[in-house]
Backbone as JSON, one array per atom type, in Angstrom:
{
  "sequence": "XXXXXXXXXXXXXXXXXXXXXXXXXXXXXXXXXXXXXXXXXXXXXXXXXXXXXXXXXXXXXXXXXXXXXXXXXXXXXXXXXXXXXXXXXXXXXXXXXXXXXXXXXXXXXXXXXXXXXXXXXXXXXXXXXXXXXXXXXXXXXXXXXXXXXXXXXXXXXXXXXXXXXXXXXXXXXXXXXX",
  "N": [[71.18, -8.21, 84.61], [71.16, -5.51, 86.53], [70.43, -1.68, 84.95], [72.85, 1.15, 85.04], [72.17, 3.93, 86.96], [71.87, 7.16, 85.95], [71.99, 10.49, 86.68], [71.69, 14.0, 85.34], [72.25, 17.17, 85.65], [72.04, 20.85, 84.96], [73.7, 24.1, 85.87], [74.72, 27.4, 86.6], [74.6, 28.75, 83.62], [74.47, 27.72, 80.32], [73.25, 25.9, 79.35], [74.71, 24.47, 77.32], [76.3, 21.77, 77.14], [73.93, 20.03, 77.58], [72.8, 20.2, 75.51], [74.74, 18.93, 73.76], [74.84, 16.59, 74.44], [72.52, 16.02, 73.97], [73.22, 15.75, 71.31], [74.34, 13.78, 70.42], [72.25, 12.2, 68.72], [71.22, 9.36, 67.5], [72.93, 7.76, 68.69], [71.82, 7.73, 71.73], [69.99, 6.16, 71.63], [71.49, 3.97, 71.89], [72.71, 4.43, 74.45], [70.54, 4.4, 76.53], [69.81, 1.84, 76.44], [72.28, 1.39, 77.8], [71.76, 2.59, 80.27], [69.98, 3.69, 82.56], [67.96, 7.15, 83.21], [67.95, 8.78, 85.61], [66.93, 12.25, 87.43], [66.72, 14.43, 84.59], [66.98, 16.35, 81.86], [65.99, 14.85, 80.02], [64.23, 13.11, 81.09], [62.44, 14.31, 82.78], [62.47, 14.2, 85.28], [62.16, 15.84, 88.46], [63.38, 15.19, 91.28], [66.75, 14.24, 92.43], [67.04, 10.39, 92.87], [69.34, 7.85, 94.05], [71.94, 8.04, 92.12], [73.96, 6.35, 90.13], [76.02, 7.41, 88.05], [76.0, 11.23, 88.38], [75.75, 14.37, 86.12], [77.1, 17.35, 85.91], [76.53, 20.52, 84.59], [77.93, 24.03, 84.12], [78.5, 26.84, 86.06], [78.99, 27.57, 90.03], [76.27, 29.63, 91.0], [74.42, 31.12, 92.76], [72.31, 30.48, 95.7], [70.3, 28.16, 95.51], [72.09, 26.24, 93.76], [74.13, 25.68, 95.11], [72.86, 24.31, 96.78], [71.71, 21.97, 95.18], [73.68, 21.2, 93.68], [74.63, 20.06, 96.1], [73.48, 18.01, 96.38], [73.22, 16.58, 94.72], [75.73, 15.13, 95.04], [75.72, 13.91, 97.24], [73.86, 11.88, 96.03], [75.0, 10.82, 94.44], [77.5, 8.06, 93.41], [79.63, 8.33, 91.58], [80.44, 11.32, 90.3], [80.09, 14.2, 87.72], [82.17, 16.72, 86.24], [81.56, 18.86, 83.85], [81.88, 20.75, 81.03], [83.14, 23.94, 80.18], [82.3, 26.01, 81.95], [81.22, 24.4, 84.86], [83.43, 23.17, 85.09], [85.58, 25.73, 84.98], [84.02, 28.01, 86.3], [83.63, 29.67, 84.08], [81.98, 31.41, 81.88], [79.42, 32.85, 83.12], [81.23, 33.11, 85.5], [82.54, 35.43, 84.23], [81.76, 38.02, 85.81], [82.75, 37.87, 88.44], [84.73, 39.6, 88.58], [83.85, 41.81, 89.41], [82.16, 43.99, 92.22], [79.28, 41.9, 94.06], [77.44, 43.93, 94.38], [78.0, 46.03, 92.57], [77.12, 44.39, 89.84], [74.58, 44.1, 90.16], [73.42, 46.8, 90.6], [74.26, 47.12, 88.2], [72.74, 45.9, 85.9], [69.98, 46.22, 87.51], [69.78, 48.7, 88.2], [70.92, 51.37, 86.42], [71.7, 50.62, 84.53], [69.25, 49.65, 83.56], [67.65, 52.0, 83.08], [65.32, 52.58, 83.67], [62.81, 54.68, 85.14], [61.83, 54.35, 88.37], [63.55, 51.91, 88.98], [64.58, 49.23, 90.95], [66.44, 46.75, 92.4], [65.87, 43.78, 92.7], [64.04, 41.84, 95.33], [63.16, 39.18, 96.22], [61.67, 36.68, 97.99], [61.07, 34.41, 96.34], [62.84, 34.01, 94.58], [66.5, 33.15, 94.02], [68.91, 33.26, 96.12], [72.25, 35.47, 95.27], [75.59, 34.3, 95.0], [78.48, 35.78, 96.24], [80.5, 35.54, 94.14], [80.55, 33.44, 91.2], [81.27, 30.48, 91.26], [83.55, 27.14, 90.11], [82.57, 23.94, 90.21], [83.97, 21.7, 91.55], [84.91, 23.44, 94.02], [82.8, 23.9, 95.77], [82.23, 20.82, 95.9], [83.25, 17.23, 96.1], [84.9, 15.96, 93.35], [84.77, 13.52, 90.53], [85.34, 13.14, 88.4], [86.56, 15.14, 85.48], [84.97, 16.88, 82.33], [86.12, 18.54, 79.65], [85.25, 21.23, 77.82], [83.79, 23.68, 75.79], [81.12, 23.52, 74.64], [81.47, 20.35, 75.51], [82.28, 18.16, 72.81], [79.79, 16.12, 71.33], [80.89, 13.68, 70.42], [83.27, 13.45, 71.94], [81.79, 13.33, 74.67], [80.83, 10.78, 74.2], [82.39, 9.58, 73.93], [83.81, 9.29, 76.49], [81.6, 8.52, 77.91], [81.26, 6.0, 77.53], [83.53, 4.95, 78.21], [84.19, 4.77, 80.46], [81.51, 3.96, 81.48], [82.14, 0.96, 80.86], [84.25, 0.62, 82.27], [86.9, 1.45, 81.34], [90.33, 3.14, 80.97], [89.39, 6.55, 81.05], [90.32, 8.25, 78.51], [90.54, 10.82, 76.03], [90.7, 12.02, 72.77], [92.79, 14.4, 71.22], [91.98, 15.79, 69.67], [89.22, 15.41, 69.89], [88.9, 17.25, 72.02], [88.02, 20.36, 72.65], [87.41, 24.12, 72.38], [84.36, 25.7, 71.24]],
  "CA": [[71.98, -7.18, 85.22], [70.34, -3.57, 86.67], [71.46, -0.47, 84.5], [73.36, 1.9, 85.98], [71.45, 4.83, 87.07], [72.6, 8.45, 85.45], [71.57, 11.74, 86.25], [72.22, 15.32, 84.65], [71.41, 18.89, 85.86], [72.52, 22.52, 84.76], [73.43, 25.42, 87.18], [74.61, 28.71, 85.95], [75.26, 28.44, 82.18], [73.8, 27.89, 78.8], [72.82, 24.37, 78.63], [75.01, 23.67, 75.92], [76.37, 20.69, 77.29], [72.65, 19.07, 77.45], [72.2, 20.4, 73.74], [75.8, 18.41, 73.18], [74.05, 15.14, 74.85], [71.25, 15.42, 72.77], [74.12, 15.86, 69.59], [74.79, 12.66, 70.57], [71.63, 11.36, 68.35], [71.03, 8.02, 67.84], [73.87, 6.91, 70.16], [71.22, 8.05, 72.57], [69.09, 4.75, 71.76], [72.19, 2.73, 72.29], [73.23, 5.0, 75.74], [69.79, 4.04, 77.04], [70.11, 0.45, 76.66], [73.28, 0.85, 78.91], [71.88, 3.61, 81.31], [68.57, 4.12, 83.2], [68.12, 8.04, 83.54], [67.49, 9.73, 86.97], [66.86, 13.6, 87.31], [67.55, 15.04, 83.56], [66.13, 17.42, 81.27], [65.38, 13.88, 79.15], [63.13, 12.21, 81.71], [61.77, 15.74, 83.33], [62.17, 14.09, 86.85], [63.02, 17.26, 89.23], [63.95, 15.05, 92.57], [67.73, 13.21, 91.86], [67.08, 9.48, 93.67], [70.59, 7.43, 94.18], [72.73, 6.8, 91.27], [75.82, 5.72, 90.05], [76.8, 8.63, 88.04], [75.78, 12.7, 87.92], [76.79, 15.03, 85.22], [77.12, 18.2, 86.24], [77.43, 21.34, 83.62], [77.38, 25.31, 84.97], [78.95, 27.05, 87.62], [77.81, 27.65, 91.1], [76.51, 31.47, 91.07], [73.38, 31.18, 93.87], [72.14, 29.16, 97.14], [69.85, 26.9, 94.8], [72.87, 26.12, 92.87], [74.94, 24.97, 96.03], [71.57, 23.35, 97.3], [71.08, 21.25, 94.03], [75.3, 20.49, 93.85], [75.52, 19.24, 97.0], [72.75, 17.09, 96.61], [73.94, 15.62, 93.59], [77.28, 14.71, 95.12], [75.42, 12.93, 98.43], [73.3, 10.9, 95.8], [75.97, 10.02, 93.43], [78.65, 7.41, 93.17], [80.57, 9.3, 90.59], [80.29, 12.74, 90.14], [81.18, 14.67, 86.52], [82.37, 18.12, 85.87], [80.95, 18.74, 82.31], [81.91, 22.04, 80.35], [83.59, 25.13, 80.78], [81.45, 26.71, 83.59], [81.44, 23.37, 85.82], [85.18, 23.57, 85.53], [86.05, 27.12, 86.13], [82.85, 29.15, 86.66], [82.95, 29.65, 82.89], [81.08, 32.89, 81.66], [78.71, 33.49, 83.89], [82.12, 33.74, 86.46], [83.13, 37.32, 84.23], [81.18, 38.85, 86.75], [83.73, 38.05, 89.46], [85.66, 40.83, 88.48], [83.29, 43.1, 89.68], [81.39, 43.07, 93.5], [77.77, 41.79, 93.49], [76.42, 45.26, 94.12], [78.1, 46.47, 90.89], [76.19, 44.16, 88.98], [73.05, 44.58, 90.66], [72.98, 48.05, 90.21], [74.42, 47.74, 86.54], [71.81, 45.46, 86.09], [68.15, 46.77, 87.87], [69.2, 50.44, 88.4], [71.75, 52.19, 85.46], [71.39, 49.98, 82.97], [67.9, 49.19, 83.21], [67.45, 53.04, 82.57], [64.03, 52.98, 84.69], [62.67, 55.61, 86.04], [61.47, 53.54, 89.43], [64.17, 51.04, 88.97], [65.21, 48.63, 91.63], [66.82, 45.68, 92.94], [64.56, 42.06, 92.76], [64.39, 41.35, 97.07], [61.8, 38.55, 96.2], [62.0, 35.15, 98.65], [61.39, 33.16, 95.19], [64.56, 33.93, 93.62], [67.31, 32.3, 94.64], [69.99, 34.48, 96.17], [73.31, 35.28, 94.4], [76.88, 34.58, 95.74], [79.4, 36.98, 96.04], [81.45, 35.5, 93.15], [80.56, 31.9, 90.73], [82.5, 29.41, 91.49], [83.87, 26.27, 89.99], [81.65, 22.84, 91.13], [85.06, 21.55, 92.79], [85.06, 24.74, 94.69], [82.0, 22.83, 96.68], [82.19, 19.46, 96.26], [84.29, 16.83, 95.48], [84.33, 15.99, 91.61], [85.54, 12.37, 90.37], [85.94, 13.6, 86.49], [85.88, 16.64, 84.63], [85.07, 16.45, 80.72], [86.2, 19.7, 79.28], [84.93, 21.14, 76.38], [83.01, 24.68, 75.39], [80.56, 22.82, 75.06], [82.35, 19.11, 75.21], [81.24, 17.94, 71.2], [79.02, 15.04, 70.98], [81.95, 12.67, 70.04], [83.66, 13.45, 73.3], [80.59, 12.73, 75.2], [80.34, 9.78, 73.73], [83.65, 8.78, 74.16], [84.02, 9.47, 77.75], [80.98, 7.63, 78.61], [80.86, 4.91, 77.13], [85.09, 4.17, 78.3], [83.17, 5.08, 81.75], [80.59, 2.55, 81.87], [82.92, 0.03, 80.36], [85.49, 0.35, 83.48], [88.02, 1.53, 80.82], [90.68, 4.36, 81.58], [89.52, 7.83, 80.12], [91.26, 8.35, 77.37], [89.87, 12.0, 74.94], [91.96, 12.45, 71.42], [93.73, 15.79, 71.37], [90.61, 16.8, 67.89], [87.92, 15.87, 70.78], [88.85, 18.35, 73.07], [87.83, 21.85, 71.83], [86.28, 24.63, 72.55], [84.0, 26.57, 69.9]],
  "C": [[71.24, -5.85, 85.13], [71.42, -2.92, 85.18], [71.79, 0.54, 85.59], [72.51, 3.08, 85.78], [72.45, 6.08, 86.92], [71.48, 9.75, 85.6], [72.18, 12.96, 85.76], [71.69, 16.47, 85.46], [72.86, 20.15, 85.39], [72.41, 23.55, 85.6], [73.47, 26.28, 86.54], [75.0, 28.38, 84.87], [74.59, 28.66, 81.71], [72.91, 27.21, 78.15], [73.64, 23.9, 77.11], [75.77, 22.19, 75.98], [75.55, 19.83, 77.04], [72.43, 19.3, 76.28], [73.76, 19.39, 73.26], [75.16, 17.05, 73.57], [72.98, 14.74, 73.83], [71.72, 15.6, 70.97], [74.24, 14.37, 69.48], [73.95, 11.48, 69.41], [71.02, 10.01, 67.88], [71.91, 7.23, 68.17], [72.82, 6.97, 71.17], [70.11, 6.9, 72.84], [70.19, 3.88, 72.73], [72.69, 3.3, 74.04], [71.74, 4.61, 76.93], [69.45, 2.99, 77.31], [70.89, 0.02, 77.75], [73.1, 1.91, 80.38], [70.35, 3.68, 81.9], [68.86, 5.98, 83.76], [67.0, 8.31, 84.86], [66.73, 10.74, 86.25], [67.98, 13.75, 85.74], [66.29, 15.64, 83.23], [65.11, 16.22, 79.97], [64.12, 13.17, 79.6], [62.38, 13.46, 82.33], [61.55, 15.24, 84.99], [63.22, 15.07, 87.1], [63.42, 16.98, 90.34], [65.15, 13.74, 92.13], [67.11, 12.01, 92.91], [68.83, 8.95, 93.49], [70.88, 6.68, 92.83], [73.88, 6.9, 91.41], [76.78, 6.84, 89.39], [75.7, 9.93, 87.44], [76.65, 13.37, 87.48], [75.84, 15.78, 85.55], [77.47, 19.53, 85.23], [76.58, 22.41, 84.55], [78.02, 25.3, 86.19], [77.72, 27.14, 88.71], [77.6, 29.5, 91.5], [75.76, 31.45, 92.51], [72.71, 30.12, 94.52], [71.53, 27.89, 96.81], [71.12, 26.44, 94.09], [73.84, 25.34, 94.08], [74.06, 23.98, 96.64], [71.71, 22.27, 96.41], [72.47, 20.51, 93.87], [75.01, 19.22, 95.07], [74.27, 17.66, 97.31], [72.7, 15.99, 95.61], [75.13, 14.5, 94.33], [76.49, 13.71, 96.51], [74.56, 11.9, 98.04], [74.12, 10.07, 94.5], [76.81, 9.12, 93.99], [79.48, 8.33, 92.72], [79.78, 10.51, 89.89], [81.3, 13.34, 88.78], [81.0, 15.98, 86.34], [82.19, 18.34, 84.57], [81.32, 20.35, 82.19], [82.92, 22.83, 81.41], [83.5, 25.94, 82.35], [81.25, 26.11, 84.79], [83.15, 23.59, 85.99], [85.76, 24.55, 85.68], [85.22, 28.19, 86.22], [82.77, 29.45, 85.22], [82.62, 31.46, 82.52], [80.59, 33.76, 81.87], [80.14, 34.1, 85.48], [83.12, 34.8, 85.87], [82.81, 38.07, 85.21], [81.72, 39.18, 87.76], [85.0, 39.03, 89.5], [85.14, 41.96, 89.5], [82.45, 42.77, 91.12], [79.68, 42.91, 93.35], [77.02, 42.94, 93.66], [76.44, 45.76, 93.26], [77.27, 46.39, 89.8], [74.68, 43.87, 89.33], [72.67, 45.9, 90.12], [73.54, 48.31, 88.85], [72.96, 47.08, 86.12], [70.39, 45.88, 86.03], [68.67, 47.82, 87.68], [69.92, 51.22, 86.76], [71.48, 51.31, 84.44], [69.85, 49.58, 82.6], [67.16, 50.55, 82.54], [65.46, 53.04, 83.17], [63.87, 54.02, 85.58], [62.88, 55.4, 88.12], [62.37, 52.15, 89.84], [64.69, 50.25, 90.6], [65.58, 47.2, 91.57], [65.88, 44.56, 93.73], [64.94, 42.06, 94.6], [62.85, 40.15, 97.16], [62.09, 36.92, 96.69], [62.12, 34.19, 97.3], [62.69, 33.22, 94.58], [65.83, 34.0, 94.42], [68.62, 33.64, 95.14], [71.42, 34.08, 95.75], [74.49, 35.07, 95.77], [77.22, 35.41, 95.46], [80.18, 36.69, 94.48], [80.84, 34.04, 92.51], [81.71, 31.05, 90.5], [82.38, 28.35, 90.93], [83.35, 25.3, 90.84], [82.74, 22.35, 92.22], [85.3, 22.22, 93.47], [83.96, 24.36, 95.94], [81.78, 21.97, 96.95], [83.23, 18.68, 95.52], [83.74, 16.07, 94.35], [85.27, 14.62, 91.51], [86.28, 12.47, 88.81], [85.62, 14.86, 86.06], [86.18, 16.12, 83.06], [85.11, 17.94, 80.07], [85.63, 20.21, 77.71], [84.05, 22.95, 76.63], [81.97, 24.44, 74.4], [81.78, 21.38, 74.42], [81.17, 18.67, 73.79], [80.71, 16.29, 71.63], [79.87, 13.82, 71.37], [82.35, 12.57, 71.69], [82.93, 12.89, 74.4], [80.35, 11.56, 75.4], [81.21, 8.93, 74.27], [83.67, 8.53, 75.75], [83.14, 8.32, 78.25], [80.88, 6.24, 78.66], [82.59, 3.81, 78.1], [84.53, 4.46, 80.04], [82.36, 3.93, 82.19], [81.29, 0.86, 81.71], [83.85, -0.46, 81.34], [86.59, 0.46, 82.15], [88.78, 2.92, 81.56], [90.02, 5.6, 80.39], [90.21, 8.35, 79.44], [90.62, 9.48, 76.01], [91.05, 11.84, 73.94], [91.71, 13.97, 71.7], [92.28, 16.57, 70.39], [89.45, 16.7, 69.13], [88.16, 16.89, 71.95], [89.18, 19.71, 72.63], [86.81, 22.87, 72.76], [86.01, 25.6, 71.68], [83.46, 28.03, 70.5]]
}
């Protein structure tokens, strides 16, 4: 029997989800036995091919970020909302208070306190949205696993009742956020 193919990527955030994957420690032998990894930060492949399920942590702030989503979701099966910032823009979506010129110019010009100060206009860097949005906000999501960062345990749990064809089932102590 194939393994099921799993990839990961991070948009706007922290990575602390992928630092909660790799909490996971030597479950991570036994999660490899039952998983072949795609695109992750574990295998360092940077083009997703077709699997069965992508985990998704980080909102969506800029056009690479909706680029890289939606290309997840057209090579997945099952699609997962991982963390805070996948499920409601998170941290990096404080900013939506304020309009993106605000924090541009808090940013490069007033806060940078530069004489010559300006605003990055450089084709390599990805351009911002108006506001970061929640991954379900662009595509459609089959699970979300909540957590600030979701702990290890949780992780663990989820996936494994996941690969298993069980129902998802978190205890009330695994769902936290620190």
């Amino acid at each position: 029997m194939s393994k099921l193919k799993v990839a990961t990527c991070s948009l706007a955030g922290c990575f602390g989800c992928h630092m909660s994957i790799l909490d996971l420690d030597e479950r991570l032998f036994t999660l490899v036995d039952l998983v072949e990894f795609d695109r992750s930060p574990i295998t360092d492949v940077k083009q997703i091919g077709y699997c069965d399920v992508g985990i998704i942590e980080g909102g969506v702030a800029n056009a690479e970020n909706v680029h890289v989503l939606r290309e997840f979701r057209a090579h997945c099966k099952i699609l997962i909302s991982m963390g805070a910032c996948a499920i409601t823009g998170g941290v990096p979506a404080m900013r939506n208070r304020f309009t993106l010129k605000e924090c541009l110019e808090e940013s490069y010009i007033s806060g940078a306190g530069l004489v010559d100060a300006q605003i990055p206009n450089d084709p390599e860097i990805p351009l911002l949205l108006s506001q970061v949005h929640p991954i379900h906000e662009v595509v459609k999501i089959d699970y979300f696993l909540p957590g600030c960062p979701p702990s290890a345990d949780a992780i663990w749990t989820f996936l494994t009742q996941l690969l298993s064809g069980q129902p998802i089932a978190l205890s009330y102590t695994q769902l936290h956020y620190d």
